[in-house]
FIZAPA-290516 format. One line per field, with one value per residue (C-alpha): x, y, z; chain; residue number from 0; residue in one letter. Coordinates in pm, 1 decimal. Layout:
<zafis>
u (X,...) .
v (Y,...) .
w (Z,...) .
mol (A,...) .
seq (NUM,...) .
type (A,...) .
</zafis>
This chain:
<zafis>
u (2346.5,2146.8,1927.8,1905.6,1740.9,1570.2,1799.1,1460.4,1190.9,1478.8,1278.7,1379.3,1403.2,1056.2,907.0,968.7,703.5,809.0,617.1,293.2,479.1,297.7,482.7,292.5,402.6,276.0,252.9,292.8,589.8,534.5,772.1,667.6,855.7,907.5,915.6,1178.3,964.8,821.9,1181.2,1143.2,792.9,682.0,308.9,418.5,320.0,585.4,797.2,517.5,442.3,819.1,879.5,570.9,548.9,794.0,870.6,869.4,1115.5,1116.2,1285.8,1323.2,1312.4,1122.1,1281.5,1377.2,1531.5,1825.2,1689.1,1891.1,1694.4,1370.2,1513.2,1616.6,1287.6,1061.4,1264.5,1233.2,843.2,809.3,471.3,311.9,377.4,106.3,88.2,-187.0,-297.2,-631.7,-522.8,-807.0,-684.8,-679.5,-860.0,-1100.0,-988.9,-1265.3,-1294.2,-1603.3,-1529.9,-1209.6,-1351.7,-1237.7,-1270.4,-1414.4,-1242.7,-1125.4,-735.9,-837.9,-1025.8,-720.4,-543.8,-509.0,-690.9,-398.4,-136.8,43.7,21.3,382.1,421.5,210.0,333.1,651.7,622.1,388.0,649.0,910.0,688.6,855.4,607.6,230.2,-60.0,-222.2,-447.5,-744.9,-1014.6,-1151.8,-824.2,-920.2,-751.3,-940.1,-922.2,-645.3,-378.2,-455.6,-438.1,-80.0,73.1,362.6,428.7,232.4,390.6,312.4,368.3,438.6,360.4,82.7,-163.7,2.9,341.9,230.2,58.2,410.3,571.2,324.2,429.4,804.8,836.1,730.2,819.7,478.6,276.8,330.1,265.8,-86.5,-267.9,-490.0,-694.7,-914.2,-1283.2,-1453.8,-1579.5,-1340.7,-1283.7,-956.3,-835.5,-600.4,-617.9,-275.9,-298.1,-513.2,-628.2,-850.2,-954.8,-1212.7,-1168.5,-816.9,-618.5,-247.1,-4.4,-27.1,-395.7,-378.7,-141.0,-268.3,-633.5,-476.3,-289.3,-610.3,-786.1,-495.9,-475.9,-802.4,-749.2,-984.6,-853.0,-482.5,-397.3,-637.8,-409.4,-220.4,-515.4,-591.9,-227.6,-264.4,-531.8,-310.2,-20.2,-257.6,-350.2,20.3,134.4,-157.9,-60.7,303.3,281.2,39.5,266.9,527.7,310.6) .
v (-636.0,-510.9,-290.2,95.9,106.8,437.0,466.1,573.4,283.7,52.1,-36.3,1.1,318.1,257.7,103.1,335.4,458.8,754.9,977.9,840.5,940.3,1188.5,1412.8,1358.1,1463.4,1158.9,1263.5,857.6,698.3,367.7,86.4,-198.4,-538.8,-697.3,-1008.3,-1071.0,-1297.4,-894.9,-738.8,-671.4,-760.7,-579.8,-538.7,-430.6,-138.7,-25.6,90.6,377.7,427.5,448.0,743.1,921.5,920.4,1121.1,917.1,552.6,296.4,-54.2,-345.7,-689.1,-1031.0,-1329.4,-1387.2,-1013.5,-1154.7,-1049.5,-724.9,-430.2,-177.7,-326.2,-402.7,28.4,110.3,-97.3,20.7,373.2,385.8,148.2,104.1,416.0,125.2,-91.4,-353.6,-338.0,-701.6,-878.5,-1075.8,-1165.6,-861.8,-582.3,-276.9,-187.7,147.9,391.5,782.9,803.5,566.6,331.6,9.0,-305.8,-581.3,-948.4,-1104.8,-1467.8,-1514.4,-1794.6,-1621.4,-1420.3,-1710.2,-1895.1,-2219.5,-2411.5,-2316.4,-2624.6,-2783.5,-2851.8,-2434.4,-2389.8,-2620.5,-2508.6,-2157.8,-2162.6,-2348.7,-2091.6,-1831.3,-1782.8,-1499.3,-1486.8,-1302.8,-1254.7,-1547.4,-1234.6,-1247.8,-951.8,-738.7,-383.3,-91.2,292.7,582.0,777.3,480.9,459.6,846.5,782.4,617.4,758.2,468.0,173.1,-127.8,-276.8,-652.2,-641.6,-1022.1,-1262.3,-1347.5,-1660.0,-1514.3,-1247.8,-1492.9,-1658.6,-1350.1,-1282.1,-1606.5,-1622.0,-1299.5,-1261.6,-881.2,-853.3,-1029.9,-805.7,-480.7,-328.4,-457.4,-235.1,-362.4,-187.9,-232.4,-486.7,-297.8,-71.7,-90.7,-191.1,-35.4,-254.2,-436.1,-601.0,-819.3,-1127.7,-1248.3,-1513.7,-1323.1,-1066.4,-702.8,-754.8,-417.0,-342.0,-229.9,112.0,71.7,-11.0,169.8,510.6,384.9,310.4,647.7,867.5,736.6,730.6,1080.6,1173.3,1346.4,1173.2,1352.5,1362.4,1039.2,1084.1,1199.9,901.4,669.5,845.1,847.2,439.7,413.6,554.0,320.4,40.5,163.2,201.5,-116.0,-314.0,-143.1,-162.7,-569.2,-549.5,-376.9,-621.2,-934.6) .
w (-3754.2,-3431.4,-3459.2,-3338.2,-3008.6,-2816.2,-2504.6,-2333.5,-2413.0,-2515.7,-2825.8,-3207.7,-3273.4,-3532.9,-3228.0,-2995.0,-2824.5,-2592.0,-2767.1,-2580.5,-2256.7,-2037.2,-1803.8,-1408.4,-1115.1,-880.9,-521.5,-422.7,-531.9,-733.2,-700.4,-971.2,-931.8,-1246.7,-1321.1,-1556.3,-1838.0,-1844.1,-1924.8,-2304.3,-2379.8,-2667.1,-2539.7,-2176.1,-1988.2,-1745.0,-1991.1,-2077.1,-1699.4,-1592.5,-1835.9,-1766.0,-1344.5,-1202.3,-890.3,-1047.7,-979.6,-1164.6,-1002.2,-1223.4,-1026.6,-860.9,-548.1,-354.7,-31.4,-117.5,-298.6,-100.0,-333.8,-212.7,130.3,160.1,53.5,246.0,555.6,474.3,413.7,643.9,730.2,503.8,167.0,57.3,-215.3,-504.4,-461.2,-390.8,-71.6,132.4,353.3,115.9,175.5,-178.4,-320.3,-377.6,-400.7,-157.8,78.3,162.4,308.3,384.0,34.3,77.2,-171.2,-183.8,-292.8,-532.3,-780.6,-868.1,-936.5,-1255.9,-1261.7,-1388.9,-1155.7,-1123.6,-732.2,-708.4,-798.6,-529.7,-298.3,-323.2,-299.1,2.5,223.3,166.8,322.6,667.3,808.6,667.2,624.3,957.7,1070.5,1145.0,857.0,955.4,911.5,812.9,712.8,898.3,642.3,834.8,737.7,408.5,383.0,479.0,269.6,60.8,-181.5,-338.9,-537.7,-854.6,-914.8,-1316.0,-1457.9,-1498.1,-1262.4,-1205.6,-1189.9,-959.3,-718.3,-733.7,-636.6,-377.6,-196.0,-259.6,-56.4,275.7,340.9,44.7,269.2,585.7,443.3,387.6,94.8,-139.9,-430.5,-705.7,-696.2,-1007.1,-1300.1,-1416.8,-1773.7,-1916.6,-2232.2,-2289.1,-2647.5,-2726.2,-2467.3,-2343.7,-2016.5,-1890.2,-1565.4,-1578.3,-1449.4,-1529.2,-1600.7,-1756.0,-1502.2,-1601.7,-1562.1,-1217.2,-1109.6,-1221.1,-1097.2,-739.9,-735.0,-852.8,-544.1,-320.2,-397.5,-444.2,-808.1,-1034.9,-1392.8,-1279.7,-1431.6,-1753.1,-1973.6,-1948.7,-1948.0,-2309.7,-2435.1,-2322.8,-2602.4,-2862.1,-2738.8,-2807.1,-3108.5,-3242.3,-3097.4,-3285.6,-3627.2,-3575.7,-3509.0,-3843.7,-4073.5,-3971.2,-4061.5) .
mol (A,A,A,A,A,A,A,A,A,A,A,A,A,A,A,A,A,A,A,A,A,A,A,A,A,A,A,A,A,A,A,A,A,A,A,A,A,A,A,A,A,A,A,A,A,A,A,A,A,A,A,A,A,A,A,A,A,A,A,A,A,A,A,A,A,A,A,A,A,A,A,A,A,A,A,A,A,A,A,A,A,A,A,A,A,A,A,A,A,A,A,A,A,A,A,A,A,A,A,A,A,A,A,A,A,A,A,A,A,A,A,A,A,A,A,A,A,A,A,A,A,A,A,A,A,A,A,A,A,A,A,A,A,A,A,A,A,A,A,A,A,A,A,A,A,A,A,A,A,A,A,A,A,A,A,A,A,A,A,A,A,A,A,A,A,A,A,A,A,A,A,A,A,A,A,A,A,A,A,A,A,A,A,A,A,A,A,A,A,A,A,A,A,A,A,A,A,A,A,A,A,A,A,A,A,A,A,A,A,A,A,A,A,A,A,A,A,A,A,A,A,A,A,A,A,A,A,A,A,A,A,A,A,A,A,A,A) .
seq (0,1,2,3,4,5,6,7,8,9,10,11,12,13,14,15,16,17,18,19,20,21,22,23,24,25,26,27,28,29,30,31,32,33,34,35,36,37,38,39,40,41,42,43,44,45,46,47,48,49,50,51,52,53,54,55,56,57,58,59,60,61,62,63,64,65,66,67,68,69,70,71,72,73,74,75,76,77,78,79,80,81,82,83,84,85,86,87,88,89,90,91,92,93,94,95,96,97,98,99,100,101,102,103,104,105,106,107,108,109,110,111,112,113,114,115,116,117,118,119,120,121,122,123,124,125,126,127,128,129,130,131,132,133,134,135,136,137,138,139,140,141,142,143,144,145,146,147,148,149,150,151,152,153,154,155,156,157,158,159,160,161,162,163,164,165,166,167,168,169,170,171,172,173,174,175,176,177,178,179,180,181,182,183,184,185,186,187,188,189,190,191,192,193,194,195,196,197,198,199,200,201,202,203,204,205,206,207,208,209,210,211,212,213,214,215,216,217,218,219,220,221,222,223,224,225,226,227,228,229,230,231,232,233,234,235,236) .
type (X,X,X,X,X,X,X,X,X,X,X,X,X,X,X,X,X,X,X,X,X,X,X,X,X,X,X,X,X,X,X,X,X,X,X,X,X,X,X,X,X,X,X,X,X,X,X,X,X,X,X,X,X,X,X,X,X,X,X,X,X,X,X,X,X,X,X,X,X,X,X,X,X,X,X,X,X,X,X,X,X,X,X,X,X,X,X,X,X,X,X,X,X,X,X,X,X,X,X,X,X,X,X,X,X,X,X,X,X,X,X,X,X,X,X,X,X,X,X,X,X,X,X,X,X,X,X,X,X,X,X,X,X,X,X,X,X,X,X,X,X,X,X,X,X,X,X,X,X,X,X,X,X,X,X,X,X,X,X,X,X,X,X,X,X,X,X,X,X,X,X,X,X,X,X,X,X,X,X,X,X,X,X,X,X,X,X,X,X,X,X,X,X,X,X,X,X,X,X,X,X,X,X,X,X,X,X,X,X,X,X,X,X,X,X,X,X,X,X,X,X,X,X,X,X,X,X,X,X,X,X,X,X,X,X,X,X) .
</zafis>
């Protein structure tokens, strides 16, 4: 017999965890692409971040070529949309300042990514990154922009992402600086200064929107979501 499920979190009802949801009225919309190994995943974040941002759209796939969502919204931001990823042009996200980031692609990318992944996925890029090394982003632009997207999967699934789609690669590119804290506890990663999606995302939109404790009462409701998740998988073992 299946088992009752919340028609918000789509989790067993006893699992459900909208009750860590916090209402926020985010003056950037968030678009997270999902990768769909994430659809389900007990330990994910978006579900949490969906319910609680108020203009949050979640869109599940690898490959978005032929994504007409994606396709509708890219067209009508246009060029006020940047990614949260640490391409080697990404501008480093910080309340004082907003400066161009040095950072090298390949330290974001797990060490065993298999060569015949990457192989592949580079030569389907059509259009990418500019050649300049010394792209940079002024304050004004960033200041403009209306909505920021979230790649929701692995590092090495993300990276994959990254490449499979061109139309990432020609927006602007915004990344968080090191040292940030992650809270989250449920779930493992090799790389350090790695953060949930929710993390990330309500990091990026604090400074984006220069409102430091608007996104703190999510942060703290995070912890407790940890904290439930942790005894919930417990009490079932």
């Amino acid at each position: 017999m299946s088992r009752a499920l919340c028609q918000e979190c789509q989790r067993p009802t006893k699992a459900c965890i909208c009750k860590f949801a916090v209402s926020i009225e985010n003056d950037i919309s968030v678009i997270i692409l999902q990768h769909p190994s994430e659809v389900g995943q007990s330990k994910g974040t978006v579900s949490l971040l969906k319910q609680s941002l108020a203009k949050c759209e979640v869109i599940v796939g690898e490959n978005f070529d032929d994504s007409a969502v994606l396709s509708l919204r890219l067209k009508h931001y246009a060029d006020k949309t940047a990614l949260l990823y640490p391409s080697e042009q990404a501008s480093l996200l910080n309340y004082s300042a907003l400066k161009p980031a040095t950072l090298n692609i390949d330290n974001y990318v797990e060490s065993d990514v298999e060569s015949e992944v990457e192989s592949e996925v580079k030569s389907t890029v059509k259009c990418g990154v500019e050649d300049e090394s010394t792209k940079t982003l002024t304050n004004g632009v960033l200041a403009d922009i209306e909505c920021i997207i979230i790649l929701d999967g692995t590092w090495k699934k993300a990276y994959r992402m990254f490449m499979l789609n061109p139309c990432l690669q020609q927006i602007k590119h915004i990344v968080l600086p090191q040292g940030i804290t992650s809270l989250y506890q449920i779930r493992k990663t090799k790389k350090d200064n790695a953060l949930s999606s929710l993390e990330a995302c309500c990091h990026a939109l604090a400074r984006l929107e220069n409102a430091p404790e608007k996104y703190q009462n999510l942060l703290s409701s995070f912890v407790k979501f940890n904290e439930f998740q942790r005894s919930f998988n417990q009490s079932n073992h």
